[in-house]
C-alpha positions as CSV (number, residue, x, y, z in Angstrom):
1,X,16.3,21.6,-26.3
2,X,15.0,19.0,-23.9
3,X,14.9,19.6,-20.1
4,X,15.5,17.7,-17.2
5,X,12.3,16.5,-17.0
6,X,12.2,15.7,-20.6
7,X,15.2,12.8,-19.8
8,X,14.7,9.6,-20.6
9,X,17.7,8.9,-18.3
10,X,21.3,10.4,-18.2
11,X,24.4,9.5,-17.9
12,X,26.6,10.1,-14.8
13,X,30.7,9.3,-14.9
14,X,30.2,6.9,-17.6
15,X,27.0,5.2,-16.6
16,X,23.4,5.5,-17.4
17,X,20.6,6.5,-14.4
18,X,17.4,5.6,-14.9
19,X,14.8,8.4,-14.6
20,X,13.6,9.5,-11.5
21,X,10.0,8.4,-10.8
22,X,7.5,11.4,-10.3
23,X,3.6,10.8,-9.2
24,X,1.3,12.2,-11.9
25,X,-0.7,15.2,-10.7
26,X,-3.9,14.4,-9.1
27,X,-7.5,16.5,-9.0
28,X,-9.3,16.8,-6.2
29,X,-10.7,14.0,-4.4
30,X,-8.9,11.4,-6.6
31,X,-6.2,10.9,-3.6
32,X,-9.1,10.0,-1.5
33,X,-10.5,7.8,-3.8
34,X,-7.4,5.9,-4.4
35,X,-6.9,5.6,-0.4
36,X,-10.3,4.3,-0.2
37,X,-10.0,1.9,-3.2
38,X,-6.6,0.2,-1.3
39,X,-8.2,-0.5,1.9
40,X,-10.9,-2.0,0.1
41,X,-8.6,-4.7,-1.9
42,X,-7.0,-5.0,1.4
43,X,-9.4,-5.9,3.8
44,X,-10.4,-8.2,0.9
45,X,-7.2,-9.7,1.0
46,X,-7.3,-10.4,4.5
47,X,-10.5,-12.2,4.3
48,X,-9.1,-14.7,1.6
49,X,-6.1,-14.9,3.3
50,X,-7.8,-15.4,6.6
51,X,-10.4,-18.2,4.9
52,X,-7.4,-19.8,3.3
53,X,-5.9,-20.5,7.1
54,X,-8.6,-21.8,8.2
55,X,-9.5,-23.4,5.9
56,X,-5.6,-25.6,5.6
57,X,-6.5,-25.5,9.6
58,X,-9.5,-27.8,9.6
59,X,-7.8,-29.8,6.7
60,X,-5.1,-30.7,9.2
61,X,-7.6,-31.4,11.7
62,X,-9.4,-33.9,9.6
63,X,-6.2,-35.7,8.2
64,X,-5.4,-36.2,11.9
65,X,-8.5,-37.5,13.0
66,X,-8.6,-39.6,10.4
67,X,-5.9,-41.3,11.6
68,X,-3.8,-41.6,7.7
């Protein structure tokens, strides 16, 4: 007989539920590692993003000195 955790989903007055998320079970460190890995990709992100604005900044600054 399956479990609740077994469920794919159930059904509740008539309509299906999806399944409730749970985390997977981590070791040690590997929350740490994860953190560590997200600040990474965003402080990366905030560089491109940052480059990107300056970068449409001096574009704008050069199609308006240039006078077109």
């Amino acid at each position: 007989m399956m479990g609740p955790e077994d469920d794919d989903g159930f059904i509740s007055q008539g309509r299906w539920a999806p399944p409730v998320y749970r985390p997977p079970e981590l070791g040690d460190g590997e929350l740490d590692l994860i953190q560590k890995r997200q600040r990474e990709r965003a402080r990366l992100m905030a560089w491109l993003l940052g480059g990107f604005v300056v970068l449409m900044f001096f574009i704008t600054i050069a199609k308006i000195g240039s006078g077109s």
